[in-house]
BALOBA-1460 file (C-alpha; in Angstrom, 3 decimals):
// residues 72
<rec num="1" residu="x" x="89.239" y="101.049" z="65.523"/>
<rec num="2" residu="x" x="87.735" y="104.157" z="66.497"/>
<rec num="3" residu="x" x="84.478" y="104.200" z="68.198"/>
<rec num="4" residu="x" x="81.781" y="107.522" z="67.883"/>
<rec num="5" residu="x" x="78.706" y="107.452" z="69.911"/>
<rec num="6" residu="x" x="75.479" y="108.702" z="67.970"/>
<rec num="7" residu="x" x="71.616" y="108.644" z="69.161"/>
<rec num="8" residu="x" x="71.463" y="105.207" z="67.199"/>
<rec num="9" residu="x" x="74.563" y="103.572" z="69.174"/>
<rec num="10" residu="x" x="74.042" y="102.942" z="73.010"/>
<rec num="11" residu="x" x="77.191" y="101.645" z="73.952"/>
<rec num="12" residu="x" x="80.612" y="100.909" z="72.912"/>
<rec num="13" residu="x" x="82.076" y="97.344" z="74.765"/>
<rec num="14" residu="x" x="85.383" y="96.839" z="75.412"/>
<rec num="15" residu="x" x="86.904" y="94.410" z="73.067"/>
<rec num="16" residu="x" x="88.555" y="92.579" z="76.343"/>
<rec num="17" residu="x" x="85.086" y="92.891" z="77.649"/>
<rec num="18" residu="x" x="83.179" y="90.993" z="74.580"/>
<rec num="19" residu="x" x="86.043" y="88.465" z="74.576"/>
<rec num="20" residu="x" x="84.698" y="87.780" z="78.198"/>
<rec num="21" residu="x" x="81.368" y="87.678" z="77.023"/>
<rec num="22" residu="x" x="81.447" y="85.391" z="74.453"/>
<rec num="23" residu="x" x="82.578" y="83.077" z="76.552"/>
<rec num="24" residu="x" x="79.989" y="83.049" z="79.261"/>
<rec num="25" residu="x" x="77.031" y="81.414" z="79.426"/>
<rec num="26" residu="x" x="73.476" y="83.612" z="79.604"/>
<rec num="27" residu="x" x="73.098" y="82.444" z="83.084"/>
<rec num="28" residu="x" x="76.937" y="83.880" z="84.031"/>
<rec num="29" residu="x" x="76.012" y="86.846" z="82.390"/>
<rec num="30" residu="x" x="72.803" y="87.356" z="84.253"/>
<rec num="31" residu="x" x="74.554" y="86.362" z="87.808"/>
<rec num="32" residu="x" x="77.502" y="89.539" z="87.149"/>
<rec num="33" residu="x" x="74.547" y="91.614" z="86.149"/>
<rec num="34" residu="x" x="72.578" y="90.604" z="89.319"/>
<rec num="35" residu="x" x="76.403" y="90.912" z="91.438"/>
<rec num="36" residu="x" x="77.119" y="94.336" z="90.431"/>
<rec num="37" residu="x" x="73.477" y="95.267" z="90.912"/>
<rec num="38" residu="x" x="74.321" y="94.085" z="94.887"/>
<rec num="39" residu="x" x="77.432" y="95.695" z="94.599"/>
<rec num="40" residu="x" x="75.811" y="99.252" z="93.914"/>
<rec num="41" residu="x" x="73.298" y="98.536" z="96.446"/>
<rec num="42" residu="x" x="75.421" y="97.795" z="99.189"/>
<rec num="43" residu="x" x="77.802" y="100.879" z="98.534"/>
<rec num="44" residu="x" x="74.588" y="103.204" z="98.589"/>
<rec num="45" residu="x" x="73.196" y="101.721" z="102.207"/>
<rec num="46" residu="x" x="77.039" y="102.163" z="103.143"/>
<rec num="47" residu="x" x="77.310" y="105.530" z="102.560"/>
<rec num="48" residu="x" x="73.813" y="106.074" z="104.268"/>
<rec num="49" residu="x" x="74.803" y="104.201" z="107.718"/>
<rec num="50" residu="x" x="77.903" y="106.557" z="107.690"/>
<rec num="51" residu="x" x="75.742" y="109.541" z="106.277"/>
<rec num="52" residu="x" x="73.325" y="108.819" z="109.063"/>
<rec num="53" residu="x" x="73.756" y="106.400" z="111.557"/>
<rec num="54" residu="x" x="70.533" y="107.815" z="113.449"/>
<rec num="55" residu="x" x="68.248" y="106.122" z="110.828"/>
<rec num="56" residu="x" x="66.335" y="103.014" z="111.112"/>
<rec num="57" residu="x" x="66.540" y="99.768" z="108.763"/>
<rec num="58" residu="x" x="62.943" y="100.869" z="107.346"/>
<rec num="59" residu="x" x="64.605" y="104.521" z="106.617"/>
<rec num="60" residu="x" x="67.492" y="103.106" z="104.602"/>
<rec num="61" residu="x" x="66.200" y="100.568" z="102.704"/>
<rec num="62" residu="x" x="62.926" y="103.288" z="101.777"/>
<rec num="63" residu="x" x="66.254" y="105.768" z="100.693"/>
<rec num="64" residu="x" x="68.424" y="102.962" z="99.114"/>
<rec num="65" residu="x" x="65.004" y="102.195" z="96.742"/>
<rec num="66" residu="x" x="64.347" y="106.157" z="96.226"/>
<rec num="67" residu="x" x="68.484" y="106.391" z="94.579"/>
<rec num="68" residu="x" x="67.853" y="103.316" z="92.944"/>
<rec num="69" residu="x" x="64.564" y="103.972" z="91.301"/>
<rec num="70" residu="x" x="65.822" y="107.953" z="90.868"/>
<rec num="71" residu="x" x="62.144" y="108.585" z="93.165"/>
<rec num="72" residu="x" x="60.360" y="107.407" z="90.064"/>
């Protein structure tokens, strides 16, 4: 099946993916959303302490929330 992305289609899921999906409960579902949310947090405040390893716990977690929230 081909797949075309248009304004009125916001993503296109992996059929492997869905398979997975169907299969989970809303709670697992919720707990990988929340795990790769962690997952993207933790790999930003990485790449700050190497970035700058002069800053303070206040200063990264103030620039992890500025990435995460795009400053918004």
């Amino acid at each position: 099946m081909k797949y075309r992305l248009d304004p009125g289609q916001i993503e296109v899921v992996d059929d492997a993916v869905a398979e997975i999906l169907r299969h989970q409960t809303p709670a697992q579902r919720v707990e990988g959303v929340f795990r790769c949310g962690r997952r993207v947090r933790n790999a930003i405040e990485g790449q700050l302490r190497h970035s700058h390893p002069d800053w303070n716990e206040r200063q990264l977690a103030d620039e992890v929330v500025r990435r995460l929230t795009h400053a918004s």
